[in-house]
C-alpha positions, -999 to +999 in steps of 0.1 A: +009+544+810+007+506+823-026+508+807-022+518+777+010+504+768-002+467+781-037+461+785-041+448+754-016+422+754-022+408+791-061+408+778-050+386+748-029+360+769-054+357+794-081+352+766-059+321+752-058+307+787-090+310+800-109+312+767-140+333+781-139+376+783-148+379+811-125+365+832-096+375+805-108+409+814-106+404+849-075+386+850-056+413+832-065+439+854-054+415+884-022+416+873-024+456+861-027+458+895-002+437+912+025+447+886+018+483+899+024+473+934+052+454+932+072+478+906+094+480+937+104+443+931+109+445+894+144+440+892+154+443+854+165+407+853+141+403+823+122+429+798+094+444+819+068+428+789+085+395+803+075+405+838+043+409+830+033+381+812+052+360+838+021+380+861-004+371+838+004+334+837+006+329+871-028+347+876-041+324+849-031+292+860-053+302+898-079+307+878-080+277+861-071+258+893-100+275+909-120+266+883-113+230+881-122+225+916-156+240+911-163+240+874-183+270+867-206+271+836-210+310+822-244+321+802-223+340+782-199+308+770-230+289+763-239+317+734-234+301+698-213+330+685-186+347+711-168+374+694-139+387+711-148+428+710-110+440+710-103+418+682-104+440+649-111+420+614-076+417+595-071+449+576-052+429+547-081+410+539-097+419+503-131+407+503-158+405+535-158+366+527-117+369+539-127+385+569-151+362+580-132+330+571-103+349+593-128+351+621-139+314+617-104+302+617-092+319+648-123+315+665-120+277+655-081+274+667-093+290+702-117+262+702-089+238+697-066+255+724-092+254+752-101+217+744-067+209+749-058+191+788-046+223+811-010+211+809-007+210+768-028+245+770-001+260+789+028+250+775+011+264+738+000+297+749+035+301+772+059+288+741+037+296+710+018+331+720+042+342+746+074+336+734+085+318+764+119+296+763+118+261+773+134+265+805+115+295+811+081+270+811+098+247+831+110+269+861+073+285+857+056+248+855+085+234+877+088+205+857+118+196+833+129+212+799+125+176+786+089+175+799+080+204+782+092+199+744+069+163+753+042+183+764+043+209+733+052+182+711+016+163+720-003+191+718+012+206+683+001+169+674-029+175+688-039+208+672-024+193+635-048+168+636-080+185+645-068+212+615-059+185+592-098+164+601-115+200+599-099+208+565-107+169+553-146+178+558-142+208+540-129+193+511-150+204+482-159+171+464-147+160+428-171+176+405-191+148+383-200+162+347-227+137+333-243+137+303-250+174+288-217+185+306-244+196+338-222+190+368-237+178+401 
């Protein structure tokens, strides 16, 4: 039932933080498995999806520190196109054209997220994708409340202006109309 009810969203937050599937997929099943030996310790203080992504987190930021000690390059990360397979196209979208821009821009603000500095990656995925309060980060990242709005703060600022630059060179340009009224 853990499974089921779970997997999904532990797979998701550990995508956002580690930003490969692999070791998303890995991760979540980590902490499948230690929330399923330490039920014993859950002691309702918090919603049980809390719990969990408090697991989930924790597992994350080992693997990153792991990782930044002794970088590891994947084959698979160095592939042009990385689709995430449990990701379904939005089912709102009217045309193929929305689907794939949908894709693009998600695929583009992952980019975005993982180029951020560990500490600003955190504090996003923890505040923005998991709903975490600000003194929830900060007992988690044992650092300050203050230090965290400054943290989220920078790397909102961050993401705006790679969004803002990206959409500036997409910018279709003016249209000239010359003589014969042939634009060009």
């Amino acid at each position: 039932m853990l499974v089921e009810r779970y997997q999904k969203m532990l797979y998701t937050v550990a995508y956002r933080f580690l930003g490969n599937p692999e070791d998303a997929s890995d991760a979540a099943q980590e902490a499948l498995v230690r929330a399923f030996k330490n039920l014993h310790s859950f002691r309702g203080q918090c919603s049980f999806k809390t719990w969990l992504q408090h697991i989930i987190a924790n597992i994350c930021r080992d693997v990153l520190r792991r990782q930044s000690r002794r970088p590891i390059i994947s084959l698979d990360s160095m592939r042009e196109n990385e689709n995430c397979p449990w990701e379904l196209p939005d089912a709102n979208a009217s045309s193929p054209e929305e689907v794939v821009l949908n894709i693009e821009e998600r695929d583009y603000l992952q980019q975005l997220i993982q180029a951020l500095s560990p500490e600003y990656r955190m504090v996003v995925i923890m505040r923005d994708l998991q709903g975490f309060t600000y003194e929830e980060i900060a007992g988690r990242l044992n650092c300050s409340a203050g230090t965290v709005k400054s943290r989220l703060s920078r790397a909102r600022q961050a993401l705006r202006k790679q969004l803002a630059h990206k959409r500036e060179l997409f910018q279709p340009d003016s249209v000239y109309i010359g003589k014969g009224g042939e634009g060009r």
